[in-house]
DRENDO-1510 file (C-alpha; in Angstrom, 1 decimal, always signed):
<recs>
REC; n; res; u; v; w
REC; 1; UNK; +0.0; +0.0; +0.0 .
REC; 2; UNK; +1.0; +3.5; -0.9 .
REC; 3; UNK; -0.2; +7.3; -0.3 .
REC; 4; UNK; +0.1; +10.3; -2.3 .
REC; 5; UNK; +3.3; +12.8; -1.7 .
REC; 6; UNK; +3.3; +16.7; -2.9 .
REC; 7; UNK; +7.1; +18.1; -1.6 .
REC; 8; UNK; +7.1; +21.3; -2.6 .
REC; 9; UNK; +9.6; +23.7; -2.8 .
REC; 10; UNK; +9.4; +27.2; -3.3 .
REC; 11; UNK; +9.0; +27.8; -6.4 .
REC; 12; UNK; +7.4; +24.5; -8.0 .
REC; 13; UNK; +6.7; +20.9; -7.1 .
REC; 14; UNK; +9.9; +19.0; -6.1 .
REC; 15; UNK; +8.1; +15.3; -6.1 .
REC; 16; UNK; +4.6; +14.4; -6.4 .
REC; 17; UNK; +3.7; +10.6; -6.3 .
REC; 18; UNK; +3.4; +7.3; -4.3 .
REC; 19; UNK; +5.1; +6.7; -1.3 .
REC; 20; UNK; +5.1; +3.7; +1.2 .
REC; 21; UNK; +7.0; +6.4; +4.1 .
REC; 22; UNK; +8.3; +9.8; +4.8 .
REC; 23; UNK; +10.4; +10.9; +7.8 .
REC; 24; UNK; +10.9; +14.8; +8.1 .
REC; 25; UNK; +12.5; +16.4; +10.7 .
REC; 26; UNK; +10.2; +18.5; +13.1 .
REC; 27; UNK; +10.9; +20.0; +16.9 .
REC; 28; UNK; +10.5; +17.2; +18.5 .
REC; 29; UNK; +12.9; +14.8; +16.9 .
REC; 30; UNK; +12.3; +13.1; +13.5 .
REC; 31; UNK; +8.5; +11.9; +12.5 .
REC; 32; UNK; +7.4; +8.7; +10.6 .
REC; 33; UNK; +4.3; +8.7; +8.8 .
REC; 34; UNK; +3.3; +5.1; +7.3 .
REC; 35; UNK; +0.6; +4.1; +4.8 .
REC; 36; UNK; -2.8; +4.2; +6.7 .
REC; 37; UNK; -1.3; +7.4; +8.8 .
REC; 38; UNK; -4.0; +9.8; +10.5 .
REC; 39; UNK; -4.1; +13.5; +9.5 .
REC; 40; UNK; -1.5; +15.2; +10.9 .
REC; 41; UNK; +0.2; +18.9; +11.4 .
REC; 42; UNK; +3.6; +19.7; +12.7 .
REC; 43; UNK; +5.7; +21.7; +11.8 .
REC; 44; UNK; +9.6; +21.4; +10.0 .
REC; 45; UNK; +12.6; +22.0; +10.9 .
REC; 46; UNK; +16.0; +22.7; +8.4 .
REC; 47; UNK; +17.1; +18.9; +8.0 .
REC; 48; UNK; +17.2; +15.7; +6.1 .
REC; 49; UNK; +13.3; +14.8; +4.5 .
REC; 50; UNK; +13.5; +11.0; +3.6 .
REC; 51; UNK; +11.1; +8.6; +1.5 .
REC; 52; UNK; +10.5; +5.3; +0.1 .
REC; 53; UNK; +8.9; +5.7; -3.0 .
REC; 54; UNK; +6.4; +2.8; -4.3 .
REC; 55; UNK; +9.0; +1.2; -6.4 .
REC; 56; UNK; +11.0; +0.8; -3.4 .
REC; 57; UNK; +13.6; +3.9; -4.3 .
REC; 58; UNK; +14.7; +5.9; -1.5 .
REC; 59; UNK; +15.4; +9.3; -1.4 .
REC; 60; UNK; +16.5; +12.0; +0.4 .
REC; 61; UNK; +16.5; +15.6; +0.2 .
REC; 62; UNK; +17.1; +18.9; +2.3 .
REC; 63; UNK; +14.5; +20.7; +4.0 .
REC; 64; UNK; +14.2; +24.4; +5.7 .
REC; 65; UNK; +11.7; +25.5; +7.6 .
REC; 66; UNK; +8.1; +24.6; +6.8 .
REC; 67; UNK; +4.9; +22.6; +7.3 .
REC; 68; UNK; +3.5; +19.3; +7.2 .
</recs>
């Protein structure tokens, strides 16, 4: 099972599409969100944003300040 991902960055999309997990870094240590996640807010912190695509790819990419 998968869920939908928009990272955005400024000034366009950086990746929209499937992913099976995310882990962003917020003020409270690193967050996991898995497929059947609940709605959630928090907010990010500059850091390390990783997912697993559905393919199975990971990736990784580096975050400012922002909201989930």
């Amino acid at each position: 099972m998968s869920f939908q991902l928009h990272v955005l960055a400024a000034d366009s999309p950086f990746y929209e599409g499937t992913c099976t997990s995310l882990i962003v870094p917020t003020l409270d240590g690193q967050y996991g969100v898995q497929t059947g996640h609940c709605n959630t807010i928090c907010a990010i912190v500059p850091g390390i944003l990783s997912y697993r695509t559905a393919e199975g790819g990971e990736l990784h990419a580096a975050v400012a300040t922002g909201i989930m």
